[in-house]
C-alpha angles and dihedrals in degrees: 000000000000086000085059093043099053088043086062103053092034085058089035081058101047085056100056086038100238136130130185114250094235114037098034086220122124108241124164095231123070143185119201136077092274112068091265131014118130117023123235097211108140100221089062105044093204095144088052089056087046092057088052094061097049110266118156137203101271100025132103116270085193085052095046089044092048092047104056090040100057097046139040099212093063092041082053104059097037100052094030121021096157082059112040121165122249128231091260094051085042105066091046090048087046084048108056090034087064098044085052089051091052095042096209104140086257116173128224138192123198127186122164125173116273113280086017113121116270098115094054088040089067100036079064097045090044075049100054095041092058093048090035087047100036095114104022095051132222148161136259124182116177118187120206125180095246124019086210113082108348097047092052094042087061100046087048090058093053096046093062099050095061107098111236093220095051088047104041103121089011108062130103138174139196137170093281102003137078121192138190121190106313088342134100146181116196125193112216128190119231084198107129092225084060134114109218110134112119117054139096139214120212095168112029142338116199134192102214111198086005092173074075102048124099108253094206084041100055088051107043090047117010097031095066086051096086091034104104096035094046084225126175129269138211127194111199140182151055135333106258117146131326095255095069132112092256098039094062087044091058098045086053088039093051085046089058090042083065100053109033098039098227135114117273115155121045106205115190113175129181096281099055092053090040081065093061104041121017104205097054079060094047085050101055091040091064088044087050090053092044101052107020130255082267106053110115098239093057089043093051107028104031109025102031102234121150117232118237121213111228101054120114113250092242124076123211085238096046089050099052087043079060096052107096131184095219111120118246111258131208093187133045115241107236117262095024127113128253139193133187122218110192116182104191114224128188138277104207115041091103093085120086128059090290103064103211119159118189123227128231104223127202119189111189113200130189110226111233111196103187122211107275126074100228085045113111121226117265116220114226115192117237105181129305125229120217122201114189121203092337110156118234095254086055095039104050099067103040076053100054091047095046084042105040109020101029107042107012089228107202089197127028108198105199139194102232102171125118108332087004092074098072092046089045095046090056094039077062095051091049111043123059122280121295089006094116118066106194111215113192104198112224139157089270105027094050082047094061098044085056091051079049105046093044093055085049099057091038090062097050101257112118104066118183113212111257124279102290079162084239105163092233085054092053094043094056087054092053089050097054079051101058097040116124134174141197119209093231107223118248135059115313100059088243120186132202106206132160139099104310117218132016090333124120117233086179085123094044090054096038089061085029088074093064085092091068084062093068094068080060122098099215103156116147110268116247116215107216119189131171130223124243093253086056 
């Protein structure tokens, strides 16, 4: 009966010529200022989505409708008010909205601070195409560097910013691609093991977290996806090096900026968000005064600075904030805390034409808790003890009576890579449990404890005893010194840092270790008893 029903007004309709806005379907009975506009048929629900958007007795349906379609602003506020979009997020959203609409092939790029927006700015705007696009048809891909979790993420937050009213009938959903109507948005991995040949985008293709993205990759497979549509492209993301994907967009896109005249990067740093939202400021202030204005992260991620490769990994101001005034001990003061920091060296590299022996380096630090609980502990550096071409045997027992019956050492962080992990194994058997902290150096995980150290020396807590002119003290310094580091290229924001050449860091990583101490709990133990009464 309701198939009948609805044949009769849609051919009621054609005969007076009319359509609804939204369903594209003829019907008798509208909604709107003009005779008929929006139809009030109840299967469709389209006055309903009218009302969502805003729409009030007396006003235009065709202007409501217009309104929220031209501009993302207006989209914004009326499908999710809990998450409007700033000014910032705006204009880029204005922007690209524009270069989809003209269809000229037009690039983007698109970097915002980190925790910013972005993300939620193009969830809108993937939003506002499918429902733009719903009738008319049209094609989104969107590469991230990793489908899992990136790419779902995504498509989750897309997801959550249709509006259930506008979709309902026209939604569908499979494993990496959301549609609307004629409309759809795909998620591709630029992951090499991938499999993304094959799709094209008609609307958009955009490069999500492109500092991550595979330069030669992008071009030999994403890149011809919009090439026989001219669609527009978007390069987003963060700030890395200047050999990423995005870095090498930005350089051609403020090229064009010069010659055509027209807005192509959208640069949004820290302050400008801060404006916006103050506690994001306040935020990224207390980061700032954690790590230092040099560390790599607040340079990248906050303030929008591309690395170099060829700067040394200290900064000037992060090595004045190491140099302590404390004097060298060769004793620990009673009721204070120690911990020991033992990089391994080898036994063997003597032999060849080029005689070289490698040293084995212990740092031992006392552990400062300031008043204060959400204060972190600050590292102050006792002495340091150098072994030069000393076998294991040799070595084991002159380590466990510096460690245990010198200094009392609560926590032992230990170099237990290649040759490292025997010692390390029957340091383990010896000193009390939980004593010894294994560390197994590897690409990432030697990344992160340089990520580490250096926020820890940025922030004032790692503090070297002052200058007693001891040889093992020099030859740390010189080491800082000579201390480089490469941004790696890929996801992750890997580092490869240490003295280059011939040169030893034993006494870098050695200090360098002290970041596996944050993870400790060392605080002094407080002895709590009760009365009898109690």
């Amino acid at each position: 009966m309701r198939t009948r029903v609805r044949a009769i007004e849609e051919r009621l309709g054609e005969l007076y010529g009319a359509t609804c806005l939204l369903c594209g379907r003829a019907h008798v009975a509208y909604v709107g200022e003009g005779e008929r506009e929006v139809c009030t048929c109840a299967p469709c629900g389209c006055e309903g989505v009218l009302r969502a958007l805003g729409w009030r007795e007396g006003e235009s349906a065709l202007g409501v409708l217009g309104a929220v379609e031209r501009d993302p602003a207006a989209w914004s506020l009326a499908t999710s008010p809990a998450h409007a979009l700033r000014p910032y997020q705006v204009d880029a959203a204005r922007e690209i909205l524009r270069a989809v609409e003209r269809g000229g092939g037009d690039m983007l790029a698109v970097v915002f601070s980190r925790q910013a927006g972005k993300d939620e700015m193009l969830a809108q705007l993937l939003a506002m195409l499918l429902w733009k696009y719903r009738w008319r048809g049209g094609q989104v891909v969107v590469v991230q560097p990793t489908m899992q979790p990136q790419g779902m993420i995504s498509r989750r937050r897309l997801l959550d910013r249709l509006p259930g009213a506008l979709v309902r009938g026209l939604l569908r959903v499979e494993e990496n691609m959301v549609a609307v109507g004629k409309a759809s948005v795909t998620f591709l991995s630029a992951s090499p093991e991938a499999s993304a040949r094959g799709n094209t985008a008609s609307l958009l293709l955009v490069a999500n977290e492109a500092q991550d993205i595979s330069p030669d990759r992008w071009d030999a497979v994403f890149d011809p996806m919009a090439a026989s549509t001219n669609a527009t492209t978007i390069f987003m993301g963060t700030v890395w090096t200047s050999r990423t994907l995005l870095a090498r967009q930005m350089r051609y896109l403020r090229q064009l900026e010069l010659e055509v005249g027209r807005r192509r990067v959208f640069m949004v740093p820290w302050q400008e968000v801060a404006r916006h939202v103050p506690a994001y400021g306040e935020r990224v202030q207390a980061r700032i005064a954690q790590l230092g204005r040099h560390h790599p992260f607040v340079r990248t991620e906050y303030c929008l600075e591309e690395l170099s490769d060829d700067g040394g990994f200290f900064p000037p101001a992060v090595t004045e904030r190491m140099r302590g005034d404390h004097p060298r001990q060769l004793l620990p003061t009673p009721g204070r805390t120690y911990a020991a920091l033992l990089d391994v060296g080898g036994e063997d590299l003597a032999a060849g034409p080029s005689p070289r022996r490698d040293s084995t380096a212990l740092t031992i630090v006392e552990v400062c808790h300031p008043e204060g609980a959400d204060l972190q502990p600050v590292y102050r550096v006792m002495t340091r003890y150098v072994w030069t071409g000393v076998g294991q045997p040799e070595l084991l027992p002159q380590v466990v009576h510096l460690v245990r019956d010198v200094w009392a050492c609560r926590r032992l962080v230990v170099d237990a890579t290649g040759l490292g992990a025997g010692l390390a194994s029957a340091l383990r058997r010896i000193l009390p449990p939980r004593c010894v902290i294994p560390f197994v150096f590897t690409a990432a995980s030697k990344s992160a404890l340089g990520w580490d150290f250096l926020s820890i020396c940025a922030a004032g807590r790692f503090l070297d005893h002052a200058n007693d002119g001891s040889r093992e003290q020099a030859l740390f310094w010189t080491q800082v010194a000579e201390c480089e580091y490469e941004p790696l290229p890929g996801t992750g924001q890997q580092i490869r840092w240490g003295v280059s050449g011939a040169a030893h860091d034993d006494l870098l990583m050695s200090a360098a270790l002290v970041a596996r101490l944050d993870a400790e709990d060392l605080r002094p133990r407080v002895a709590r008893g009760h009365s009898r009464a109690e």
